[in-house]
C-alpha positions in Angstrom: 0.0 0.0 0.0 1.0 3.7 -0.5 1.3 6.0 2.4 0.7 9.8 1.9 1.2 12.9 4.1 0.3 16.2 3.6 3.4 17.5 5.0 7.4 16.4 6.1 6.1 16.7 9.5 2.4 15.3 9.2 2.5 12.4 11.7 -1.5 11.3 10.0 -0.3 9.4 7.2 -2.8 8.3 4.7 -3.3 5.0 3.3 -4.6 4.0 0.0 -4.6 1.0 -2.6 -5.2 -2.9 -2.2 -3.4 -4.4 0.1 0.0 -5.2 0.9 1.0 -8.6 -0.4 3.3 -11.3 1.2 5.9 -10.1 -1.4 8.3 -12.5 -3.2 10.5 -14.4 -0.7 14.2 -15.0 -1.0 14.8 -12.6 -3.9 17.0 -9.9 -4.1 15.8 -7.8 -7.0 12.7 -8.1 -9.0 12.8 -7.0 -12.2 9.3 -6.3 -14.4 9.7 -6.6 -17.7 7.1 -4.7 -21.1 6.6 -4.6 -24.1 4.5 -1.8 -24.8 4.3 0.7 -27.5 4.5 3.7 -25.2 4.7 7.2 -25.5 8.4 7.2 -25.0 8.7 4.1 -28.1 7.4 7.0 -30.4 11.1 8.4 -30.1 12.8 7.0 -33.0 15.7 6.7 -31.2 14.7 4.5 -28.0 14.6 1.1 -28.4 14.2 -0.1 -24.9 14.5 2.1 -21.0 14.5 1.1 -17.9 14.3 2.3 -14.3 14.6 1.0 -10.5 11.2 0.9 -9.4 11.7 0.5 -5.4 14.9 0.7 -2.9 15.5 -1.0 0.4 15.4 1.0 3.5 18.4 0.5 5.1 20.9 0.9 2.4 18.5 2.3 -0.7 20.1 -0.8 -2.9 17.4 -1.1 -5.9 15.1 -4.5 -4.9 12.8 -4.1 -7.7 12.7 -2.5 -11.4 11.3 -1.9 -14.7 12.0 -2.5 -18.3 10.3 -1.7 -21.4 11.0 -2.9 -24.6 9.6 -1.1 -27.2 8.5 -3.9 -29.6 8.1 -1.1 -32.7 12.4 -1.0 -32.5 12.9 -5.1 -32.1 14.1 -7.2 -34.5 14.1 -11.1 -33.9 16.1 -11.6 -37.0 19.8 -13.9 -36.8 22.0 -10.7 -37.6 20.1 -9.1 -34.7 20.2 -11.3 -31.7 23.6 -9.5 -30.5 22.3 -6.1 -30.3 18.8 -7.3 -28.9 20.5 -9.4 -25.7 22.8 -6.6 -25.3 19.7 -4.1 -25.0 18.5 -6.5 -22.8 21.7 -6.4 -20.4 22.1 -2.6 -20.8 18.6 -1.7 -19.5 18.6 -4.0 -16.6 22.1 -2.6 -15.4 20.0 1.0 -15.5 17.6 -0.5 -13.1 20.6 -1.9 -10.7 22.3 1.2 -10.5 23.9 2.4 -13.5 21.4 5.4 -13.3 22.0 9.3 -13.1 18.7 8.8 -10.3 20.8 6.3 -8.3 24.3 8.5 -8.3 23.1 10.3 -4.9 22.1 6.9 -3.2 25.6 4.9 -3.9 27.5 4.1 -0.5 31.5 3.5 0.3 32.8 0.2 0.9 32.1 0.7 4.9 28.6 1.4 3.9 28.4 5.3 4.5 26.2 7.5 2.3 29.0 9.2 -0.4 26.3 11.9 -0.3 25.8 13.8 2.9 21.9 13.7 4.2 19.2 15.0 5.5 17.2 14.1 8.6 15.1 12.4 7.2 18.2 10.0 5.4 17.8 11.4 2.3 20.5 13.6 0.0 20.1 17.0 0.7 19.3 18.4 -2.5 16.1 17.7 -4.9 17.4 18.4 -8.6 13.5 19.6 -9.4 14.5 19.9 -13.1 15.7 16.6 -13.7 13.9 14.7 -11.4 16.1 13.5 -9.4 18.6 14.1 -6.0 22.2 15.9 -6.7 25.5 13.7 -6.0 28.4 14.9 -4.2 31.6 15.8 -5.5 32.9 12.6 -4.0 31.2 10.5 -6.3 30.9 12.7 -9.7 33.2 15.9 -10.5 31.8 18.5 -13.3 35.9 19.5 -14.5 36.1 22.5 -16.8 38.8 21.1 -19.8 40.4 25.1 -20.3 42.5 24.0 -23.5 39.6 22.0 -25.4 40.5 22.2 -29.4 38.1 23.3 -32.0 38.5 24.5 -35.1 37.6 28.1 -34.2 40.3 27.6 -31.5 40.3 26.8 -27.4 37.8 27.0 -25.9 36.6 25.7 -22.4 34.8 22.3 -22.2 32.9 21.1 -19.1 33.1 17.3 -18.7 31.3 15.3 -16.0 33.4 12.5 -14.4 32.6 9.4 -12.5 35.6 9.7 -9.7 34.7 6.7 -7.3 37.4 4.9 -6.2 37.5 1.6 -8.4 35.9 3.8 -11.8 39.0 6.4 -11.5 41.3 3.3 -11.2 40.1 1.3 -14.0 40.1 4.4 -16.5 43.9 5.0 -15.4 44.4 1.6 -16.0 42.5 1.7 -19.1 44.1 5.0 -20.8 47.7 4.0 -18.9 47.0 7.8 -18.0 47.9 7.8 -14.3 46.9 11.2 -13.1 43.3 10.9 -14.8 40.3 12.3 -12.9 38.3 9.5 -13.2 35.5 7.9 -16.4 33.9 10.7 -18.4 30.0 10.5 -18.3 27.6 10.8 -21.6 27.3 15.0 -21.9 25.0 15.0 -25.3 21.6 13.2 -25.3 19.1 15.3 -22.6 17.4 13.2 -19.9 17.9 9.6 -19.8 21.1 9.5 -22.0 23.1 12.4 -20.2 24.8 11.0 -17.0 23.4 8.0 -17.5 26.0 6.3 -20.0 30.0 6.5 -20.4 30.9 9.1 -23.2 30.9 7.9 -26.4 34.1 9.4 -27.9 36.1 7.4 -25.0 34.2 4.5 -24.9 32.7 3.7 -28.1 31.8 0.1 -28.0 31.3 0.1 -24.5 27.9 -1.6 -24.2 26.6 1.3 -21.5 27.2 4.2 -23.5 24.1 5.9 -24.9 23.5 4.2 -28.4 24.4 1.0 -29.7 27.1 1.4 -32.9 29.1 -2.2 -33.1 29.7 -5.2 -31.0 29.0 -4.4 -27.5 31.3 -4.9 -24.4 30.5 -5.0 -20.7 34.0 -4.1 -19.3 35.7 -3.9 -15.9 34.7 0.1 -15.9 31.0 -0.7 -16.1 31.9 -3.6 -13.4 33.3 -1.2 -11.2 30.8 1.4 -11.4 28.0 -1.0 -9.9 30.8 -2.1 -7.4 31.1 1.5 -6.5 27.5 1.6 -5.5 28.3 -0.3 -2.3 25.5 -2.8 -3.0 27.3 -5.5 -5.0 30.9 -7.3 -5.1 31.9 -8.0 -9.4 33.6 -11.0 -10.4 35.9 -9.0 -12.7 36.3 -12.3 -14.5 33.2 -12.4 -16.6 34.2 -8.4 -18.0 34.8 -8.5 -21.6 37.9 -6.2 -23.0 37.3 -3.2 -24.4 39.8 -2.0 -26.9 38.7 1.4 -28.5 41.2 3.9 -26.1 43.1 1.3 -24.9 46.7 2.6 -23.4 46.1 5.7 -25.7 47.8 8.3 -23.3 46.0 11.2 -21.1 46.1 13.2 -24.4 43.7 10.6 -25.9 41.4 10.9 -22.4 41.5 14.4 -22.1 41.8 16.2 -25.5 39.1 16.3 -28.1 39.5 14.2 -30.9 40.2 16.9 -33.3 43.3 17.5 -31.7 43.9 14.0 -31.8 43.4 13.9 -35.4 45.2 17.3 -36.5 48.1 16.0 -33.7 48.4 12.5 -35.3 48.5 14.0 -39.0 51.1 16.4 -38.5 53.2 13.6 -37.3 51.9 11.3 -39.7 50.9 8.9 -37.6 47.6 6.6 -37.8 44.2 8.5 -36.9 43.0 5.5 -35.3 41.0 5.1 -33.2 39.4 8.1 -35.6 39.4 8.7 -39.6 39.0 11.5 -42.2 37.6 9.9 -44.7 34.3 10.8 -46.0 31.9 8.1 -46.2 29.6 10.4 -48.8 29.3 14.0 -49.8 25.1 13.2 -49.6 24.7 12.3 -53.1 27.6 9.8 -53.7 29.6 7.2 -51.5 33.3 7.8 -51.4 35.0 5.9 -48.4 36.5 3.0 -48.9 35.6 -0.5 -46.5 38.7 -2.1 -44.4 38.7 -3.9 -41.9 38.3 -3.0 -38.1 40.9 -3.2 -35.8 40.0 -6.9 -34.2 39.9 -7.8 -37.9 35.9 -8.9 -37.0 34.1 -6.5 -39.6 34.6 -4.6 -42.6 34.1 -1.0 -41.9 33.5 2.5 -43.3 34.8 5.9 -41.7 31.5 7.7 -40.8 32.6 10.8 -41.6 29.2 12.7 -43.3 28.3 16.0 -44.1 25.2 17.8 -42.0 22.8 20.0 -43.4 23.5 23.0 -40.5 27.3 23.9 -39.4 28.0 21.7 -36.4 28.4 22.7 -32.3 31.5 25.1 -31.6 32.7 23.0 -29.6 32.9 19.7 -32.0 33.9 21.1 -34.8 36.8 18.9 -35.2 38.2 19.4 -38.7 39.7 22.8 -39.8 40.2 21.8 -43.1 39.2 18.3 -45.5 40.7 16.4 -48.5 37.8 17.6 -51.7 36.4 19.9 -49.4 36.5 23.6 -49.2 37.9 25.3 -46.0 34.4 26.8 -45.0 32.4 24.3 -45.3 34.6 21.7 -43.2 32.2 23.0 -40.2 29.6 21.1 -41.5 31.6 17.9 -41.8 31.4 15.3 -38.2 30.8 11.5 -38.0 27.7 10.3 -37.5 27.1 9.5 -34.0 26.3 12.6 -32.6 26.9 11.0 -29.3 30.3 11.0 -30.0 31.2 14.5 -30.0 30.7 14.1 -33.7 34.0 12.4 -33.7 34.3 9.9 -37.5 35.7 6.6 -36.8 35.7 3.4 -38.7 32.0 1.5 -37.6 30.4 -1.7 -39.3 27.4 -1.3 -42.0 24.4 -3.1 -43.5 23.1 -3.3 -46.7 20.3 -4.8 -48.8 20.5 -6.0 -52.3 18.9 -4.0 -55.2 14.8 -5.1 -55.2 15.0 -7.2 -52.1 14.3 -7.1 -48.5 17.2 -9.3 -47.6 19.6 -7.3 -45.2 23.3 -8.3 -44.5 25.9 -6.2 -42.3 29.6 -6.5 -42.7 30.3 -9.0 -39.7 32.7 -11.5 -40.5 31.3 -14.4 -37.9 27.4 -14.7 -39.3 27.3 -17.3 -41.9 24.1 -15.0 -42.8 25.7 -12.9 -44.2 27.0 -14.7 -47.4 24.3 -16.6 -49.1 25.4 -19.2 -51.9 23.4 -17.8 -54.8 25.2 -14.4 -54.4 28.5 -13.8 -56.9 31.6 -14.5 -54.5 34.4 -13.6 -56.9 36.8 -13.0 -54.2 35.9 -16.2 -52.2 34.9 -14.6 -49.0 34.0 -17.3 -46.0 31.9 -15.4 -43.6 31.4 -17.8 -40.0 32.3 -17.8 -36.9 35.8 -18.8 -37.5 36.6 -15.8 -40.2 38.4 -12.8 -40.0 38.8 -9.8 -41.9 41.9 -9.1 -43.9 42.8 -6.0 -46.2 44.2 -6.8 -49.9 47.4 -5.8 -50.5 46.0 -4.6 -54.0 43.1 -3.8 -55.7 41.3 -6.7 -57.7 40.1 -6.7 -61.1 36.8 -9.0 -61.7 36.4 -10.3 -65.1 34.2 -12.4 -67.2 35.8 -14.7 -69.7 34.0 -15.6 -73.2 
């Protein structure tokens, strides 16, 4: 039953609804899980969300929550199955405490509140606006990055950073940066992406950033940040690597990436993890596929044009190859999420007059189908890789 007063200090509590059940013994967390075309599935964007519906008394740990999976964004088909069980994971970690609406509950390891309360045991301040209570600076740090490179010049960048304890270790450990603040937070997005995920320009493939791009991870940061909580121990064994960023240096961690890029070029060194190649100009494709760096996909550089001159403060190219100087503002990849940052990402595409889709995944059989022309003898299963020619091949016909 629900229990309302008319005032902090109102001892004549209300009651109202059916009664309290005997509740669900010898559980820890009950989750509830939708699928209902809701308001929020209109978004085109949002495939699934998720929220902790209930939190214990004594140590506000999340005992029960909510996921909705909005069935107009599913697909059941073979090349899909990754993503969906991924969604799956990503949406229940929301509810167990990956959640900007948690931050102001999580605990140190002796059990003590990170943020200070009230008398009535709860944080101390109501963010009205968002909907939710304000962290201390113990557990999140807004840091203001003074030297952040556009190409209209420095300019100061805020970043939001995750600085608990295990996070900042595991993003040191991570970058091999050792002075590093902590894990950046998603800054782009609004409500229910901002805060809520790790930043996608550090963290690309990390399966708790904000959108989904190319095979998912779930690595020791994510592991630690629930750790951090103070309401669970990880068993760092079952993380899964995460490459993008790895050992990349603080410049990598701290610096936008078009000061990577414009750094790496003048030395002539490798973009990677980023490119410059534009994919298409809006009328034509122009980059050309290779493979990722695991050697699991082909890949195209996302680099696009947009219709409207990009944010200030990710315009990341001062100049392009077959593009003129002024209109290089309008030029970004095509996660937004990203800080507009162009890397190399995995693609689908469907055959001329058919409904048949295939992505660029080397493990699904699926995606090579016997009747299709296979003049350069591609193998596509779970036990091929992706290598780059050495040269380009010519495909003729004889007779």
């Amino acid at each position: 039953q629900c229990r309302y007063c008319t005032s902090p200090e109102s001892r004549n509590c209300g009651i109202t609804g059916p009664p309290d059940g005997i509740g669900v013994p010898n559980t820890d967390f009950l989750l509830y899980v939708s699928a209902v075309l809701s308001e929020r599935c209109k978004n085109i964007d949002t495939v699934a969300y998720a929220a902790h519906c209930q939190q214990e008394a004594d140590l506000d740990r999340p005992i029960a929550g909510h996921v909705n999976l909005c069935p107009n964004a599913l697909s059941t088909a073979s090349h899909d199955r990754e993503v969906l069980l991924s969604t799956v994971k990503h949406e229940i970690l929301h509810a167990l405490g990956f959640s900007a609406g948690l931050y102001a509950f999580f605990r140190d390891d002796n059990g003590n509140p990170r943020t200070q309360r009230n008398r009535y045991n709860k944080p101390i301040s109501l963010n009205k606006e968002r909907g939710y209570y304000n962290w201390d600076s113990s557990t999140i740090q807004t840091i203001i990055r003074n030297d952040w490179w556009t190409a209209e010049g420095m300019i100061p960048h805020p970043v939001h950073i995750m600085v608990t304890q295990r996070v900042k270790q595991e993003a040191r450990r991570h970058f091999n940066c050792s002075d590093l603040e902590g894990a950046e937070l998603e800054n782009q997005g609004g409500d229910g992406t901002a805060f809520t995920h790790w930043e996608k320009r550090l963290f690309e493939n990390e399966a708790m950033t904000g959108t989904h791009t190319q095979n998912p991870v779930y690595s020791r940061l994510t592991f630690a940040l629930l750790e951090d909580s103070g309401w669970y121990k990880a068993n760092y064994s079952a993380a899964e690597e995460l490459h993008w960023g790895h050992h990349l240096g603080c410049e990598f961690a701290r610096k936008s990436c078009g000061e990577w890029i414009r750094n790496r070029q003048e030395k002539d060194f490798l973009l990677a993890p980023f490119c410059d190649e534009i994919k298409h100009d809006g009328k034509r494709s122009l980059a050309t596929a290779r493979c990722t760096a695991q050697r699991d996909s082909l890949a195209l550089c996302n680099l696009i044009p947009y219709q409207n001159p990009l944010p200030t403060e990710y315009r990341n190219f001062a100049s392009l190859n077959g593009v003129e100087d002024e209109s290089a503002i309008y030029y970004g990849g095509s996660v937004e999420l990203a800080d507009y940052c162009p890397y190399n990402q995995e693609f689908e595409w469907k055959a001329p007059n058919s409904s048949q889709r295939r992505d660029s995944r080397c493990e699904l059989d699926g995606n090579f189908t016997p009747n299709q022309a296979n003049s350069i003898m591609e193998v596509y299963g779970n036990q091929s890789k992706c290598f780059d020619l050495a040269t380009f091949w010519t495909e003729r016909k004889c007779g």
